[in-house]
DOVEXPA-709657 format. One line per 8 residues: number of its first residue (from 1); for each residue x, y, z of C-alpha. Coordinates in steps of 0.05 Angstrom, whole numbers. Each point is the difference from the previous one (the first is absolute). Layout:
NUM) X Y Z; ...
END
This chain:
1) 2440 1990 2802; -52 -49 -34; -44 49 -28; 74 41 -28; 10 -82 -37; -63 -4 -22; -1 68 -30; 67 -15 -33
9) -29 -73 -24; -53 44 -34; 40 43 -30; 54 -50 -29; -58 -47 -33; -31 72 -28; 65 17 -23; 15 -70 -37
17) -71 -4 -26; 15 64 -33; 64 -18 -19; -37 -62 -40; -51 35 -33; 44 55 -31; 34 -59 -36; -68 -22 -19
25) -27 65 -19; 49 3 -61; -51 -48 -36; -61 29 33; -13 -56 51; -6 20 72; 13 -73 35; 61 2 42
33) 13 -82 -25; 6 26 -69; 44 55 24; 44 -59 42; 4 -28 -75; 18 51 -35; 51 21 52; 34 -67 -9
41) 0 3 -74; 37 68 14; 57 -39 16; 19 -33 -65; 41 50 -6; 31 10 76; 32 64 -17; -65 34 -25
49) -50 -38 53; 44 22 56; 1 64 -16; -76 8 -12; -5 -33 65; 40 58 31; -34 51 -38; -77 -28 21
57) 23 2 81; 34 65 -7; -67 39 -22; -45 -48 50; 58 23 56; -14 75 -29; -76 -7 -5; -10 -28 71
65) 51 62 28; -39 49 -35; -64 -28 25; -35 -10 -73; -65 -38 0; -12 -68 -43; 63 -27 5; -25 -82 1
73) -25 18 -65; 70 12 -24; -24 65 -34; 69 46 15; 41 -62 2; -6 -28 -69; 35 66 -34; 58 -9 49
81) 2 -74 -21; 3 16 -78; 59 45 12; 32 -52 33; 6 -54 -57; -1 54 -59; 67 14 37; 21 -69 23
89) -2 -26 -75; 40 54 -24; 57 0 63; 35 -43 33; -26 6 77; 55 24 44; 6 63 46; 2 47 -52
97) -62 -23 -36; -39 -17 79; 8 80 7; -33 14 -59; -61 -49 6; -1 29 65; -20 67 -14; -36 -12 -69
105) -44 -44 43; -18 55 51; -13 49 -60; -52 -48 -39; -35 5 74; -10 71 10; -14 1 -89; -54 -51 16
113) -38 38 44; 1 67 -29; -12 -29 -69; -60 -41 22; -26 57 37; 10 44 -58; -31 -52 -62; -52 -14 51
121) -23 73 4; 15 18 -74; -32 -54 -32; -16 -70 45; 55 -28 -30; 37 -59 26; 73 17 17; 31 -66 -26
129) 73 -6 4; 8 75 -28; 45 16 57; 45 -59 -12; 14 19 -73; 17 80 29; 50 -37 50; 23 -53 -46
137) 24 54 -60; 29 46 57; 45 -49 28; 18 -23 -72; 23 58 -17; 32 16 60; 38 -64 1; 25 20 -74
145) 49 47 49; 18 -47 66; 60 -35 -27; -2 -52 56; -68 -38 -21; 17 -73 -27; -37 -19 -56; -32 -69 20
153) 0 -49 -65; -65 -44 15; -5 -65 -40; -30 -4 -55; -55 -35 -23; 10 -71 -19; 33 -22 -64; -50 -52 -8
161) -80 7 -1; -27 -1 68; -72 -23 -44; 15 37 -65; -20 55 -40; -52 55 24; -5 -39 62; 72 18 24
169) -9 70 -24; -63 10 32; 21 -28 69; 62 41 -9; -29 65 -10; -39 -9 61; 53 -13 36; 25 57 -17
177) -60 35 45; 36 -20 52; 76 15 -38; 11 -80 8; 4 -10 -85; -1 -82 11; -52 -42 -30; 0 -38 61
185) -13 51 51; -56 33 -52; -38 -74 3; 6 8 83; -31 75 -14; -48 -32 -49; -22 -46 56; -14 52 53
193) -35 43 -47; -47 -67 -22; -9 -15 71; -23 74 12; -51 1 -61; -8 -45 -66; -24 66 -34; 64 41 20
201) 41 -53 -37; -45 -3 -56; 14 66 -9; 74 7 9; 7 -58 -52; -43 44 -48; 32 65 12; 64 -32 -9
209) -24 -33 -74; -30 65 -22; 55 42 26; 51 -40 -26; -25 -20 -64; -11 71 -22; 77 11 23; 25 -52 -48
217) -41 15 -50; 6 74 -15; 68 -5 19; 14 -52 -57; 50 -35 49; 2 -38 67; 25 46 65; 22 -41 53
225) 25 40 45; -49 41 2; -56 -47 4; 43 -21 53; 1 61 39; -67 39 -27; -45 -56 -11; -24 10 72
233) -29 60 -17; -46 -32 -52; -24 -56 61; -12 59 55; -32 42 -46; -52 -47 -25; -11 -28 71; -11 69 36
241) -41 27 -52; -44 -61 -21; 1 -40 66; 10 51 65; -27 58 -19; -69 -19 -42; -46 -50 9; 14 -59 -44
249) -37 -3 -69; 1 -7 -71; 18 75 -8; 45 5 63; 47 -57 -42; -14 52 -62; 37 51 41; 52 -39 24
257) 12 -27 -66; 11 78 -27; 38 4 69; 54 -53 -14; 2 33 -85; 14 72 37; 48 -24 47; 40 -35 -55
265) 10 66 -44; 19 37 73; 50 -52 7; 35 7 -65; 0 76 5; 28 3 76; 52 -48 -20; 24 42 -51
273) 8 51 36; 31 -32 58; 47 -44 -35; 49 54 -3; -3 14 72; 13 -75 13; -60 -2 49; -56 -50 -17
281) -73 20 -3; -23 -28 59; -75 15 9; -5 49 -28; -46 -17 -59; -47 -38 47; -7 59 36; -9 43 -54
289) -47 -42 -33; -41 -14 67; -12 62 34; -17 41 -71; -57 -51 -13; -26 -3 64; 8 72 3; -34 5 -68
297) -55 -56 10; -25 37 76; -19 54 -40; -56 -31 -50; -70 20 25; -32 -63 -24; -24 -46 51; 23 -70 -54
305) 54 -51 14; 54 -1 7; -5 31 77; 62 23 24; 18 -29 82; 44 72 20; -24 -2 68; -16 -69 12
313) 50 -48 -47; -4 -69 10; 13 -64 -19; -36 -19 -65; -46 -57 28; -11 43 60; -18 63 -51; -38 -43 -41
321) -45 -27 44; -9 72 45; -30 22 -73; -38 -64 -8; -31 5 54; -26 71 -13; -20 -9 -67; -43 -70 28
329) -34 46 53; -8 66 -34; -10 21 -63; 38 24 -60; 62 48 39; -20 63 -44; -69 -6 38; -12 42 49
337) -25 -36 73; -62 34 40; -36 -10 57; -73 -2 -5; -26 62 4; -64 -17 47; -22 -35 54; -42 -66 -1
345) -13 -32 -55; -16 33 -73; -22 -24 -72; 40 18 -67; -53 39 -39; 55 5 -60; 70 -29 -1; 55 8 -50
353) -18 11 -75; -72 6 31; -53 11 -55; -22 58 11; 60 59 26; 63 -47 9; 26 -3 -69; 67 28 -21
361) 29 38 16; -33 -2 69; -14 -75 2; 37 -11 66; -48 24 45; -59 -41 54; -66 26 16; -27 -24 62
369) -76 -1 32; -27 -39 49; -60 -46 -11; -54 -37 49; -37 -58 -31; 26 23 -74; -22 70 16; 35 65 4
377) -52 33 41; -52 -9 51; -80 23 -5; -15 26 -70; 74 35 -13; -25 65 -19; 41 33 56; 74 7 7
385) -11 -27 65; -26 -58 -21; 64 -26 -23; 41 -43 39; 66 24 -20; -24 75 4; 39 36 64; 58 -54 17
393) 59 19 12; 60 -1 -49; 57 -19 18; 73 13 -29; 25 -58 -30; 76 20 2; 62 37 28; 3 78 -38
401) -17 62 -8; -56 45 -11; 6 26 -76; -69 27 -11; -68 -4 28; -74 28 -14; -63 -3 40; -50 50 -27
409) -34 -29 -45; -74 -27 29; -15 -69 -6; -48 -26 -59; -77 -28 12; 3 -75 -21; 8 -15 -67; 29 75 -21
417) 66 16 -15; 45 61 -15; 34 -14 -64; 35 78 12; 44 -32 55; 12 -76 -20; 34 -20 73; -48 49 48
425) 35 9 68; 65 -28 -2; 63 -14 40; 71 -1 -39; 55 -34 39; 65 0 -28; 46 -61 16; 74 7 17
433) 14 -33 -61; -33 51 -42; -65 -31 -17; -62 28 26; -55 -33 28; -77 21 -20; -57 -12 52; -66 28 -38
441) -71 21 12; 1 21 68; -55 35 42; -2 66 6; 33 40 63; 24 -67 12; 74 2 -1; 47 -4 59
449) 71 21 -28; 27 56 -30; 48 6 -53; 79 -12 26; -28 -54 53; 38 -64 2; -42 -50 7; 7 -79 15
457) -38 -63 -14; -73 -10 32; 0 81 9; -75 23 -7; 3 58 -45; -74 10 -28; -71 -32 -9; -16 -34 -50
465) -52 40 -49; -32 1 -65; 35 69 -38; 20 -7 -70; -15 -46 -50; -32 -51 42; -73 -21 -4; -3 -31 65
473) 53 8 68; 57 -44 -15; 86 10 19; 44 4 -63; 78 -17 14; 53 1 -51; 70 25 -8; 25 47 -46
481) 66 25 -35; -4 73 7; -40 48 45; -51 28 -53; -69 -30 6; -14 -50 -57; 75 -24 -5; 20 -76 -27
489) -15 -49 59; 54 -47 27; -7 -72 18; -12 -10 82; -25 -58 51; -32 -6 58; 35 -25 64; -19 -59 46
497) -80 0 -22; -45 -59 4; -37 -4 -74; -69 -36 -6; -45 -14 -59; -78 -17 9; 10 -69 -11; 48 -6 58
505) -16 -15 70; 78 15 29; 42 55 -16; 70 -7 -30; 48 36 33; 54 36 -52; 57 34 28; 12 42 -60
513) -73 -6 -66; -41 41 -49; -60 -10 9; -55 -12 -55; -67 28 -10; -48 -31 51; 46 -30 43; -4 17 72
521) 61 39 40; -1 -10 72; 64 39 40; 24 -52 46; 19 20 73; 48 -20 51; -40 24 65; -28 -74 16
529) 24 -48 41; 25 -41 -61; 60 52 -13; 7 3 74; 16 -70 6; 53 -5 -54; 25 74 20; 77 -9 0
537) 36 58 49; 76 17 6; 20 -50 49; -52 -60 -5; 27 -64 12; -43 -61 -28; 36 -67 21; -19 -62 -31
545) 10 -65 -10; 0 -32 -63; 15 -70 -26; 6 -35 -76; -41 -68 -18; -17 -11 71; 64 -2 32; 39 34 56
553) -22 57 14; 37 73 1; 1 52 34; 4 68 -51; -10 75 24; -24 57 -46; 8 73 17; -21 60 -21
561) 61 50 -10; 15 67 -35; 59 1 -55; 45 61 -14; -47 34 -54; -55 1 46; -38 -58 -25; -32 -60 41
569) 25 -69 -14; -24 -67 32; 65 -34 19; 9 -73 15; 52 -24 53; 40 -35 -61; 14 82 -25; -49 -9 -49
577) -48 60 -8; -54 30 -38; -20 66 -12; -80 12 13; -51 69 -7; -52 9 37; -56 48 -36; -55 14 -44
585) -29 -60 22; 47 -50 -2; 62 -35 24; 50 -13 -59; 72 -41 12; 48 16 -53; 83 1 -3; 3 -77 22
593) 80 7 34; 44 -50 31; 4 -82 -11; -37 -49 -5; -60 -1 60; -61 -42 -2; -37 37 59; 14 65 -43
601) -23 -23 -59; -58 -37 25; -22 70 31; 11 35 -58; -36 -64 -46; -62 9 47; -5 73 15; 49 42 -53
609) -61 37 -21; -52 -2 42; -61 58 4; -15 26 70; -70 0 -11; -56 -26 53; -41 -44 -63; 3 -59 -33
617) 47 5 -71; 34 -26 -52; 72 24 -36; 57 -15 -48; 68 8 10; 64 -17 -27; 47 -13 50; 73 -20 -12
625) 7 -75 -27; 58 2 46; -48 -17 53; -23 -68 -19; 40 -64 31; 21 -42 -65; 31 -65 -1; 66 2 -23
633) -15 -15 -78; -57 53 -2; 47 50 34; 46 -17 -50; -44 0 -66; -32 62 31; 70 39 8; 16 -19 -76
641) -66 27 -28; -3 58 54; 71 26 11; -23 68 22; -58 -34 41; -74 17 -13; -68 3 28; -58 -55 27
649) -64 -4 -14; -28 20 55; -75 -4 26; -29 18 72; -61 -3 36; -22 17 75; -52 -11 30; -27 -8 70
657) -12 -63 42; -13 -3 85; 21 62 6; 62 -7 -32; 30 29 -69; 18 -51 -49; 39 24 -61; 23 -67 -54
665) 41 10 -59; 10 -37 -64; 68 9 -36; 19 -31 -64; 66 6 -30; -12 -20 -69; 75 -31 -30; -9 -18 -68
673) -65 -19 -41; -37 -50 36; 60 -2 62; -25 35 68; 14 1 65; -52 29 53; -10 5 67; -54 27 52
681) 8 50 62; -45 4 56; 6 58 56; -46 -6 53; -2 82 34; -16 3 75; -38 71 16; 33 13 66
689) 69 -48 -17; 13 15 -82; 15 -61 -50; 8 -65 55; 10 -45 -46; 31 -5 -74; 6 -64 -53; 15 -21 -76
697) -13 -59 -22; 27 -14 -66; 21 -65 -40; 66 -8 33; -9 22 66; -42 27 57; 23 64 48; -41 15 61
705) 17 61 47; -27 18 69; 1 63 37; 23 -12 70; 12 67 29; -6 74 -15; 44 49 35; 29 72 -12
713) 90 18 1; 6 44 58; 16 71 -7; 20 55 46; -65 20 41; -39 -64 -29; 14 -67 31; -7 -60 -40
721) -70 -38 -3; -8 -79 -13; -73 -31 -10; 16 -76 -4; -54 -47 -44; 39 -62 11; -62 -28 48; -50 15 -67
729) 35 -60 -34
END
């Protein structure tokens, strides 16, 4: 009997968090207190907010029945809800009109999921509310023939200026979203969609302006009514497309911008052709506007902004700073990233636009040797032998295919070369991308794949040799466009290398580099008991305790857990999480989730990026500015310069003292010229018991963490395992 209440419990608050974020999900947000507000707001006009209300619990009553997935995220209920107030501003809500709602409800449920099914598979398109406008315009005009519907005469808007002007108008037409065309109700709207993102509403505000404006003015007159009932479309458009589905920029606003223009003219020509039907035009120009450009815009082939969000949209800031992130740790996103293609650690003989081969059109390329006391070869060097690099194995630096492949030709003495066959032995890999991937002047007989083999990263596939054009054993990489020999190069990087120049007496570690001529590449590992001790498992518990400017301490647990998509996330008891990867090398957080958390952040302040290598090294990073505790009027100043949020200068250093792993970190958060705020990390990492103990110090405060226990969430077969430090402190 308590396990039936609990499971009922469950279900209601699923049912009702759903409920909430359909409401939300009309203006993009996903937060069920947004949805509360918007729900109220509904009721401005009882008549219409009732009866949206009736329509949202009718498809969550149909969705749950039917056993659909997703429904706290609102996704089948929101359609439902649409129908409801399209119809409960148009007729008066009685028995008549309840039937109706009823079963227009239930259709926009089973059109929701074989639409998104359908867009999904044709074209990763977003569904939207496309089902709501095919159920809205069917029970339109079949109500044209049920004599018994009332019509329900909502007030109008106020006689005198709620603030004046565009403002009323604006606030109006996205009321209007939500069928509730009051200026009052659009400022509640207006407030949730604020609260959800500052971008968002920068955006409706200039969608509406553009959208508009270029209604009035090739019109030659003012429209009220239909800015009244269209304007919404001009708002949704110019949020989905500029703000959901692309990472914000200068030419994401560009496109949203020529979003709002196009979905003005759509708007003028659907209402002219409805008008005579008496039905208004709904959404249908945001739709038609929406899907054709993202439709249009997923297929360019080039790799430049603006990047389109189909299978992950987001929030703006939360878009913005996934990309900033990448761009801060990477390189340019048409580069291509590859592993290393060797063991140990190797010298660039030539890097890009190298002197002698790598000029255009094959200027993207690396040549690598490897050198002992500034030499390339031991004894006198007049053997292939000789040569340091001569015989190692090769390694493939990617995911693909084998294209082509050759391993005839002999190998040259030192200091020949066969100018008939520029790239000797060779390996062509072709990317699943369509690039192609060129490993060159290979020993002969060396190869260990055949054409059609897949092959994956760290893969040996030959020896390194001396055929071709090369006067002394050395490994060519580049990537290419086609698969002829001699093709135009593409750019590429390397992935989670340590780069060192002569001068240098430590390593930098680079998660994602090109490195230049002389500088030493050095593949870092994670076999050593440094990525052993910050290994994170499914299941891991690490509880600590944790305290601000000396004061109480608290107790805070961290565990390592496994989200829908398959990805590993760090999640604090508080529900906030990050996302983490574990290869090539190196453990990277990323997709910061979830409230504010200063264990979490510390963590992810001390250890976000962090190279799993036994060795002494140094690093840059940008992690989120997020991250940093502020005083109130830095966090403020720092939200008004920042809105999207930004990056840190970040700068870290480990070494090793008593046995123990020390890794500091300097970040500076630079404000405006001559205005910074900075703090300093320290994670001290425990061989056999991972990072013990974490702090920042910074100008406003000190936070100090302590590990206190380590233990494992039991599972079926494996019971659950505690190893307690408490007695350490």
């Amino acid at each position: 009997m308590k396990v039936h209440a609990v499971t009922t419990i469950a279900a209601l608050r699923s049912m009702g968090e759903g409920l909430l974020r359909a409401y939300a999900a009309i203006l993009f947000s996903s937060r069920p207190v947004v949805g509360l507000l918007f729900l109220g707001s509904s009721f401005w006009f009882p008549n219409a907010g009732m009866a949206g209300l009736i329509g949202a619990l009718t498809g969550s009553i149909t969705a749950r029945l039917l056993s659909f997935p997703y429904l706290s995220r609102g996704l089948y209920i929101y359609n439902s809800l649409l129908v409801g107030l399209a119809l409960g501003i148009v007729y008066r809500l009685d028995g008549y009109l309840l039937t109706l709602i009823l079963l227009g409800a239930v259709l926009a449920v089973f059109l929701t999921v074989a639409l998104a099914d359908m867009l999904w598979r044709l074209e990763h398109l977003p569904v939207l509310s496309l089902p709501f406008v095919v159920v809205a315009f069917t029970c339109f005009f079949a109500a044209q023939a049920y004599g018994n519907l009332s019509v329900y005469l909502f007030p109008s808007a106020p006689v005198e200026p709620f603030v004046g002007g565009w403002t009323d108008a604006f606030l109006t037409a996205l009321g209007s979203a939500f069928f509730i065309p009051h200026p009052v109700a659009g400022l509640f709207f207006f407030i949730g969609l604020l609260w959800t993102s500052r971008y968002l509403a920068l955006l409706a505000v200039v969608g509406y302006l553009v959208g508009d404006g270029l209604l009035q003015w090739l019109s030659g007159s003012i429209h009220p009514t239909l800015g009244q009932w269209g304007g919404f479309n001009f708002i949704l458009t110019t949020i989905a497309v500029g703000g959901i589905f692309s990472v914000p920029g200068w030419r994401s606003l560009l496109l949203a911008i020529i979003a709002a223009a196009l979905s003005s003219l759509i708007t003028m020509a659907v209402q002219g052709v409805l008008q005579v039907y008496g039905v208004p035009v709904l959404a249908i120009p945001f739709l038609l506007t929406t899907l054709t450009m993202l439709a249009a815009m997923r297929k360019r082939v080039a790799t430049t902004p603006p990047y389109l969000l189909l299978e992950a949209p987001a929030l703006p800031e939360h878009s913005y700073e996934r990309a900033r992130l990448v761009r801060a740790r990477g390189a340019e996103p048409e580069s291509v990233p590859l592993r290393a293609p060797f063991f140990g650690s190797w010298r660039v003989y030539q890097g890009f636009d190298g002197p002698h081969t790598h000029q255009p059109p094959w200027q993207h390329a690396l040549d690598f040797i490897i050198t002992e006391q500034g030499r390339s070869f031991r004894n006198a060097g007049h053997r292939l032998q000789d040569f340091h690099c001569f015989d190692l194995p090769v390694l493939s630096p990617c995911h693909g295919t084998v294209a082509r492949c050759l391993d005839e030709l002999p190998d040259n003495p030192p200091g020949e070369v066969d100018s008939n066959n520029n790239w000797g032995n060779f390996l062509l890999i072709r990317l699943d991308s369509g690039l192609y991937v060129l490993l060159a002047h290979l020993r002969q007989h060396s190869l260990t794949v055949i054409e059609g083999e897949r092959l994956t990263p760290g893969q040996p596939v030959a020896r390194c040799g001396n055929t071709g054009r090369s006067p002394q054993p050395h490994l060519h990489l580049h990537v290419q466009t086609t698969a002829v020999l001699g093709s135009p190069t593409h750019p590429f990087h390397l992935l989670g290398v340590t780069l060192q120049t002569t001068q240098e007496q430590i390593a930098g570690f680079h998660l994602a580099c090109r490195p230049a001529e002389g500088e030493l590449v050095s593949v870092v590992k994670m076999d050593g008991a440094f990525w052993r001790a910050l290994h994170l498992p499914l299941g891991l518990q690490l509880h600590y305790r944790y305290r601000l400017d000396e004061g109480e301490w608290r107790a805070q647990r961290l565990t390592v857990s496994m989200d829908l998509t398959g990805g590993f996330r760090l999640r604090s008891g508080s529900g906030a999480s990050a996302r983490f990867l574990e290869e090539g090398g190196v453990l990277c957080f990323f997709e910061r989730a979830g409230g504010k958390d200063p264990l979490l952040d510390l963590w992810l302040l001390a250890l976000g990026l962090t190279p799993l290598a036994d060795a002494p090294m140094s690093w840059a990073d940008r992690p989120s500015d997020r991250l940093l505790p502020l005083a109130w009027p830095w966090w403020a100043l720092r939200g008004l310069l920042r809105p999207l949020g930004g990056g840190l200068d970040s700068r870290y250093h480990r070494s090793r003292e008593k046995g123990l792993w020390r890794q500091q970190g300097q970040h500076r958060l630079p404000l405006l010229p001559g205005i910074k705020q900075e703090g300093a990390s320290v994670a001290i990492i425990d061989p056999e018991r991972g990072c013990t103990r974490l702090s920042l110090q910074t100008a406003d405060c000190l936070l100090e963490a302590e590990l206190e226990e380590i233990s494992t969430i039991e599972d079926q077969g494996i019971p659950q395992a505690r190893i307690s430090l408490k007695e350490t402190y």
